[in-house]
C-alpha positions as CSV (number, residue, x, y, z in Angstrom):
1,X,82.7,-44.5,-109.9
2,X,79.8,-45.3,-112.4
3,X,77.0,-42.9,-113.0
4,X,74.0,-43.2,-114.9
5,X,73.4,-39.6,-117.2
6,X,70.3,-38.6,-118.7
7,X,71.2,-38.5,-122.4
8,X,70.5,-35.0,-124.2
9,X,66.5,-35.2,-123.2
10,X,66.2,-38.7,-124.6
11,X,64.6,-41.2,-122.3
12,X,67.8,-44.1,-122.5
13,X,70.6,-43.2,-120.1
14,X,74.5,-43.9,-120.6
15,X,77.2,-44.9,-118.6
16,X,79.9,-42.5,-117.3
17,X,82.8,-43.0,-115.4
18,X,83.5,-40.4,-113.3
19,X,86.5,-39.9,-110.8
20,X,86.7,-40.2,-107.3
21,X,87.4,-37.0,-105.8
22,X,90.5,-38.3,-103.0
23,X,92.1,-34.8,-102.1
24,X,92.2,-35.5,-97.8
25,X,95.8,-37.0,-98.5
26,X,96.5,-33.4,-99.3
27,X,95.6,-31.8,-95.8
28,X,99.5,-33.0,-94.4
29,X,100.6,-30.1,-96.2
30,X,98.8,-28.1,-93.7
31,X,100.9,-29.0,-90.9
32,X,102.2,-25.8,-89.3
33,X,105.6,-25.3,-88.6
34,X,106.2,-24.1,-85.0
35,X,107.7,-20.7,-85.9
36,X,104.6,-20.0,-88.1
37,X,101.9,-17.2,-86.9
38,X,98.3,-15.9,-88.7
39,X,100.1,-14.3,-92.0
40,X,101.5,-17.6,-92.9
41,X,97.7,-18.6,-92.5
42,X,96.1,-16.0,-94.9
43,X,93.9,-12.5,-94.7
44,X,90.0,-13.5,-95.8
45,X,87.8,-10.9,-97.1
46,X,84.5,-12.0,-97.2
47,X,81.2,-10.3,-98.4
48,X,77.6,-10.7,-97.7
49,X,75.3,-10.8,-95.5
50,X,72.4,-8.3,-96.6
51,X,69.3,-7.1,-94.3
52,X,67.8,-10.5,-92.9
53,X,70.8,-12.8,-94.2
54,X,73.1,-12.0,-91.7
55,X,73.3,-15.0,-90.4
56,X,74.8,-16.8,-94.0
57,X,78.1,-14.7,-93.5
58,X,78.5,-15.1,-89.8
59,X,78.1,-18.7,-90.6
60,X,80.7,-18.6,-94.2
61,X,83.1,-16.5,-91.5
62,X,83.1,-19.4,-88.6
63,X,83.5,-22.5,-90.9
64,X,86.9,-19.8,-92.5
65,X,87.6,-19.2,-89.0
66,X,87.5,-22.6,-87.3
67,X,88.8,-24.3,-90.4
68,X,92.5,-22.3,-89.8
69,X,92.5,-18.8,-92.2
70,X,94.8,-16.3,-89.9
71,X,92.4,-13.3,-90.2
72,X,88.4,-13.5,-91.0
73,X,86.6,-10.1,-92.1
74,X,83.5,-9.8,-93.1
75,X,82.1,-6.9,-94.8
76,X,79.3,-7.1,-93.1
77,X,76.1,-5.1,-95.7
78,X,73.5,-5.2,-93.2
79,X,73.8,-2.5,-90.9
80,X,72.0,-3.7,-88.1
81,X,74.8,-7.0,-87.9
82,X,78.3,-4.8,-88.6
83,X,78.9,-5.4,-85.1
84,X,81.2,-7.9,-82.5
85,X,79.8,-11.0,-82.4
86,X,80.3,-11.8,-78.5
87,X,79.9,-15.7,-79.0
88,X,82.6,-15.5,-81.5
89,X,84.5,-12.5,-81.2
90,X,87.0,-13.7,-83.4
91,X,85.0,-12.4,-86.7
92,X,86.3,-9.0,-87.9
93,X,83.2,-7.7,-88.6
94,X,82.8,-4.0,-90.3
95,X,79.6,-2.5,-92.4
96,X,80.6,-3.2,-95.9
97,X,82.2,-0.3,-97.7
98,X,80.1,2.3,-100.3
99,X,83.2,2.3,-102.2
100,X,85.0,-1.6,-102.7
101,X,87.3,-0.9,-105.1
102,X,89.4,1.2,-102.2
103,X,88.3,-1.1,-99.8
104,X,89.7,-3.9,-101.2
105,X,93.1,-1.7,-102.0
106,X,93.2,-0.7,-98.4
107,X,92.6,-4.6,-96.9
108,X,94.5,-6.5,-99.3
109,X,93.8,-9.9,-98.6
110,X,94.9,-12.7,-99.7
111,X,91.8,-14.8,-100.7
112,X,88.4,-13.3,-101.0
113,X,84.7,-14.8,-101.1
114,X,81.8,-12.7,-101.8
115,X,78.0,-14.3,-101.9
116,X,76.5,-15.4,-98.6
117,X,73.6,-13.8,-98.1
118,X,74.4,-10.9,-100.4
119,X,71.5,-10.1,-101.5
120,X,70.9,-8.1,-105.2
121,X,71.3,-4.3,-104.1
122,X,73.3,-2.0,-105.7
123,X,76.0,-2.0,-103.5
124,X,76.1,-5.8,-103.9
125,X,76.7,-5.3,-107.5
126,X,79.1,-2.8,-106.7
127,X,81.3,-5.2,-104.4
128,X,80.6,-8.2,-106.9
129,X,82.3,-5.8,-109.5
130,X,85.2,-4.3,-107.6
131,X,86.0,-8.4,-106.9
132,X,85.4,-9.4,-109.9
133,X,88.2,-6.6,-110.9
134,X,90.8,-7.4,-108.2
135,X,93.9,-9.2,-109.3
136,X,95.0,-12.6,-109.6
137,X,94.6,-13.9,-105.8
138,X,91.5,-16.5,-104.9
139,X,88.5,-15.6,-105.3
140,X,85.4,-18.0,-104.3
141,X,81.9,-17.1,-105.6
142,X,79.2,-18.4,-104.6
143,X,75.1,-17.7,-103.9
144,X,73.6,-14.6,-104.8
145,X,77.0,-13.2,-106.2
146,X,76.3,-16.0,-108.8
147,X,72.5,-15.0,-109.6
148,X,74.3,-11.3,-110.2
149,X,76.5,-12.7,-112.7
150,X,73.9,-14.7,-114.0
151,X,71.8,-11.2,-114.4
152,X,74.2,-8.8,-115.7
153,X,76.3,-9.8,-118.7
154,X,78.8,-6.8,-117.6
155,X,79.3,-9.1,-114.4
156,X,80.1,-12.8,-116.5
157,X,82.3,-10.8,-119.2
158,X,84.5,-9.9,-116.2
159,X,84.6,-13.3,-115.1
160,X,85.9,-14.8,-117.8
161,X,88.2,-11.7,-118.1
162,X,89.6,-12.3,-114.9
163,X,90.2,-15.8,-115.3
164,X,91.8,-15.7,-118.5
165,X,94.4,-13.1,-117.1
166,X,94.8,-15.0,-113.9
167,X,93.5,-18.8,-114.6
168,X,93.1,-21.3,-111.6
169,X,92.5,-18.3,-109.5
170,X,88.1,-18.7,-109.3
171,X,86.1,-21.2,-107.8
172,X,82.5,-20.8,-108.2
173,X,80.4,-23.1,-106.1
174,X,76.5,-23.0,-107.5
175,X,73.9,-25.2,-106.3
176,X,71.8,-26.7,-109.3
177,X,69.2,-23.3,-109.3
178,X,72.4,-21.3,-109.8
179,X,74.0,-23.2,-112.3
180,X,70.0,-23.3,-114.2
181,X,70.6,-19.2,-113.9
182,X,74.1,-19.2,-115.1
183,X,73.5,-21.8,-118.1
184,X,69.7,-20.5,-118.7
185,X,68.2,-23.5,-118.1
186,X,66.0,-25.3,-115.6
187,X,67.6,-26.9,-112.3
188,X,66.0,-29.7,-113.4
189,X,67.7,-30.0,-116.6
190,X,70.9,-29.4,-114.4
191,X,70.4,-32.6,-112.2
192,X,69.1,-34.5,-115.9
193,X,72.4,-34.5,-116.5
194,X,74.8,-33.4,-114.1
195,X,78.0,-33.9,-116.0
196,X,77.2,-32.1,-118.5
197,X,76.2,-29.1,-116.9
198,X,79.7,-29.0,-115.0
199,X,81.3,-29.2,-118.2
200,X,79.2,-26.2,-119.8
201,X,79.7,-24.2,-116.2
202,X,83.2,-24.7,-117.0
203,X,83.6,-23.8,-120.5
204,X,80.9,-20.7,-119.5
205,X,82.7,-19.1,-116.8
206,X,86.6,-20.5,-117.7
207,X,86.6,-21.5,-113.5
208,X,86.7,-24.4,-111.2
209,X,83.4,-25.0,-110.3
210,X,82.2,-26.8,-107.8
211,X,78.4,-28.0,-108.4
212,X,76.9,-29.0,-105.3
213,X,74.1,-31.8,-104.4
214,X,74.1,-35.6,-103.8
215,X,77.7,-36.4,-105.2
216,X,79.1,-33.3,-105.1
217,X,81.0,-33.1,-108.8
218,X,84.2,-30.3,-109.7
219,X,86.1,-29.7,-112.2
220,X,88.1,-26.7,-114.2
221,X,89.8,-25.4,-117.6
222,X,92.6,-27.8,-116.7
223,X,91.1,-31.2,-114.2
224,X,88.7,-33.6,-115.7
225,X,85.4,-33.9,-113.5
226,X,86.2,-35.6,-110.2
227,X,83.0,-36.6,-108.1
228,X,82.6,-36.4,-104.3
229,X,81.9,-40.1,-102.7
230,X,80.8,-38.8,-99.3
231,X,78.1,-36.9,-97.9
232,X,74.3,-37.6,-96.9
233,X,70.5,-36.1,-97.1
234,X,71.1,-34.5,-93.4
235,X,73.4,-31.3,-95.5
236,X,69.9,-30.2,-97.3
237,X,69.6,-27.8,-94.9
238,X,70.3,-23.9,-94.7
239,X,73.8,-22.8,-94.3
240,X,75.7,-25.7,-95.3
241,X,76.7,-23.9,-98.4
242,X,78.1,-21.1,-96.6
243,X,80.2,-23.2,-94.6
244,X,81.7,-24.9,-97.5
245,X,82.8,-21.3,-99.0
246,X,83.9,-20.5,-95.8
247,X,86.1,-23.9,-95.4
248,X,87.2,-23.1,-98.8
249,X,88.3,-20.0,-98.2
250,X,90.4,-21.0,-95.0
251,X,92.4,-24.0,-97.0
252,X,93.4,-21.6,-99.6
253,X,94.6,-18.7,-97.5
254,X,96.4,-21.6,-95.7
255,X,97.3,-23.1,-99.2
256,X,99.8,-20.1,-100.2
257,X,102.5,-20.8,-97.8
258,X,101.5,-24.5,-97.7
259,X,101.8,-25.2,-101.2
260,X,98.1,-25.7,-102.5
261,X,96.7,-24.0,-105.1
262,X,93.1,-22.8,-105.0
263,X,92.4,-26.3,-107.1
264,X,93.7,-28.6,-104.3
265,X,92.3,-26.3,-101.8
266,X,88.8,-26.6,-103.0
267,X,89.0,-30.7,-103.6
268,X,90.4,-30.9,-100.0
269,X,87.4,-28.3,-98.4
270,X,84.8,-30.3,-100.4
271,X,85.7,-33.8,-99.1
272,X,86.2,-32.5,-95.8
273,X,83.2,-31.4,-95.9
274,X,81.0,-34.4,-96.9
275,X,83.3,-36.5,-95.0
276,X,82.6,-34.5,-91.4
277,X,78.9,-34.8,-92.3
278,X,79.0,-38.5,-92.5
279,X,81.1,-38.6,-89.3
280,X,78.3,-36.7,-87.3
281,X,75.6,-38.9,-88.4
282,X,77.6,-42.4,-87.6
283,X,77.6,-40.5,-84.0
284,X,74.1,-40.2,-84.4
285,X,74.0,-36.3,-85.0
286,X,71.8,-36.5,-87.4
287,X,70.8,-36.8,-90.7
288,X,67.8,-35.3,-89.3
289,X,68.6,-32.1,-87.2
290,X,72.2,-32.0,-88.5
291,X,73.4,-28.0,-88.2
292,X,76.2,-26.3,-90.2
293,X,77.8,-25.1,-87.0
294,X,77.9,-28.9,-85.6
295,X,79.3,-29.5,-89.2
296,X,82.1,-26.9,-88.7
297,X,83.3,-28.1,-85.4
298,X,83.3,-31.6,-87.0
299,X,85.4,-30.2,-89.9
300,X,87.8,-28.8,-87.5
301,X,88.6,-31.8,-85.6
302,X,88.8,-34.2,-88.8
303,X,91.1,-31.4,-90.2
304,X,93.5,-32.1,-87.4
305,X,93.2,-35.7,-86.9
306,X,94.5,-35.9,-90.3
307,X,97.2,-33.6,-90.0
């Protein structure tokens, strides 16, 4: 694939060749074996959903849940929503701890993703903290859990702390205002020259990092920037980031016993993804109107059509 990147400011653009991102041959892997039950398919911890942002964790836990994860629990910070969802009683949903760090000891899951609808509290730093602190298994990170590390330099140093003592194990997924934050610059100057600010996420933080938008671009310490083909204008709408955490959350609590790592798992969640968008809208459902929870059922079924 050819792009055309806004050169360092300068009015003349250059020609790069990006990657295609192609991970959906990985999804075989997958394939359950009929003796397997929900451990071989992961424990997600999940944490969000503040006062009036409920909704973005209920909606990360349904695209983890639908897309295969073996448990889903969301740690719920909005007391009025840390209760059983009776449309999808499924969720495990609890008021998120005062004290993560034992929290986390006592749940010990396998992946975790912290963000949707966080919120900046206190206790949201707290929990991004106590994540940021938990060993080497998955971790995704993603919305406000970003703008935190973005505000508190305490916050990125354990980032890249983490990651060197446990690299490949971090996926951060920033739209182009939360890259801006986390590079200090515009989101303009992020979609100038989207390339580049993937590469400077990466060298930042030391992730994978997964910068969303038209084209959806990742790439890590250790892959070279592959670029998503897929996807249309009817996923610029609310909640469609949350189901992408959530979806990659599932594929990597699948990926332990299936043999992906979070790396795979994320390429495979991100085509998935764009690709179940673009199904729904050559059915007509959508671009206009398109909702994530239409886009999660969608996921599910293209999941296991290509089993």
């Amino acid at each position: 694939m050819v792009l055309f990147i806004e050169n360092k400011g300068h009015t003349s653009s250059m020609l790069k060749t990006i990657t295609p991102l192609k991970s959906l041959d990985l999804i075989h892997r997958l394939q359950r074996a009929p003796s397997e039950h929900k451990g071989h398919a992961g424990k997600v911890l999940m944490i969000g959903g503040a006062p009036g942002m409920a909704g973005a964790l209920l909606l990360a836990g349904k695209a983890c849940l639908h897309l295969g994860s073996g448990w889903t629990i969301l740690e719920m910070l909005d007391p009025a929503s840390a209760h059983a969802v009776s449309e999808q009683a499924e969720l495990m949903i609890r008021l998120a701890s005062l004290d993560p760090s034992n929290q986390l000891q006592s749940t010990a899951p396998d992946v975790i993703a912290i963000g949707p609808g966080l919120g900046l509290s206190n206790l949201a730093v707290q929990w991004v903290k106590a994540t940021l602190s938990y060993p080497s298994i998955p971790l995704i990170i993603d919305a406000d859990a970003l703008n935190l590390i973005a505000q508190f330099p305490d916050l990125a140093m354990l980032l890249q702390k983490r990651n060197q003592k446990f690299p490949g194990q971090t996926v951060l997924t920033p739209h182009p205002g939360e890259a801006g934050k986390l590079l200090n610059i515009s989101a303009a100057a992020v979609q100038a020259n989207r390339s580049s600010a993937l590469e400077n996420l990466v060298t930042l933080t030391e992730s994978i990092v997964v910068l969303k938008g038209q084209h959806t671009v990742i790439a890590s310490p250790n892959h070279a920037i592959l670029c998503c083909e897929q996807g249309n204008p009817g996923m610029g709408t609310g909640g469609m980031g949350d189901a992408l955490t959530g979806s990659i959350a599932a594929i990597a609590a699948q990926g332990i016993h299936h043999h992906l790592d979070l790396w795979d798992a994320t390429g495979v969640a991100v085509q998935l993804h764009a690709c179940a968008a673009d199904n729904l809208v050559a059915k007509q459902i959508g671009p206009i109107g398109l909702t994530p929870t239409e886009l999660i059922l969608e996921m599910r079924s293209l999941l296991n059509k290509l089993l």
